[in-house]
C-alpha positions as MATLAB code, in Angstrom:
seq = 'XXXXXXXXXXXXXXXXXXXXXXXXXXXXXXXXXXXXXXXXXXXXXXXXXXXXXXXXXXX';
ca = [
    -201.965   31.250 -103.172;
    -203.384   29.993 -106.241;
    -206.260   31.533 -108.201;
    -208.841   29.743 -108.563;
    -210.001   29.009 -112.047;
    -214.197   29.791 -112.855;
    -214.444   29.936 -116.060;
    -217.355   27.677 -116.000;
    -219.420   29.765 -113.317;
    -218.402   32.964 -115.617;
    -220.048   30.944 -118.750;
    -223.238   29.399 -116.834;
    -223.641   33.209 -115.744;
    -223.640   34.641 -118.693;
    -225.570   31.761 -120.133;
    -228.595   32.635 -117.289;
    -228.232   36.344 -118.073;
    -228.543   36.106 -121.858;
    -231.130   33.612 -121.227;
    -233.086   35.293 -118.847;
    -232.923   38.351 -120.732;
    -234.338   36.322 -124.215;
    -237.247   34.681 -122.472;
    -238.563   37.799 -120.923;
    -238.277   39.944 -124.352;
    -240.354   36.612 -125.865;
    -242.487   35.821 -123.135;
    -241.114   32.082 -122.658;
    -238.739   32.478 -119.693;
    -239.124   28.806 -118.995;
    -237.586   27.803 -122.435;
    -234.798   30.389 -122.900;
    -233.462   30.337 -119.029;
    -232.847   26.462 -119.967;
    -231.388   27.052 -123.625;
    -228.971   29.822 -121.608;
    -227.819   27.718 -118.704;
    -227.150   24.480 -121.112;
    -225.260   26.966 -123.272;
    -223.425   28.787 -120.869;
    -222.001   25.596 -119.294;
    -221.212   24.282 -122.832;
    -219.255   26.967 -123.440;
    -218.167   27.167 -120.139;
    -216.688   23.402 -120.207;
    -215.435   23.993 -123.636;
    -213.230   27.432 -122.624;
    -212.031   25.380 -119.605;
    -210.589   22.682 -121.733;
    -209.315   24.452 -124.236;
    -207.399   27.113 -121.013;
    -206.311   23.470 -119.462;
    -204.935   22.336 -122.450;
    -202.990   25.319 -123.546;
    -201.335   25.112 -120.021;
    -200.108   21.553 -119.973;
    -198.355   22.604 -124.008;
    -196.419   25.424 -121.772;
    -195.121   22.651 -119.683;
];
């Protein structure tokens, strides 16, 4: 069995938790939860490419 490959749920996690944690330390939770999903999938997309990528060089 194969394991499955979430690196872009790991980054869009983090993203919510950094984000959640910024907009209630500046009282805009509305603006930072947004900023920290958009970044956490952006970084989340970008580590899956760059993990997909490395993997078809091994081949």
């Amino acid at each position: 069995m194969m394991k499955k490959d979430n690196t872009l749920a790991k980054g869009t996690a983090i993203g919510i938790a950094l984000g959640s944690l910024v907009g209630i330390l500046t009282g805009n939770i509305a603006l930072w939860l947004s900023l920290g999903i958009a970044i956490g999938v952006g970084t989340g997309t970008t580590l899956m490419k760059k993990k997909n990528k490395s993997k078809d060089e091994e081949l």
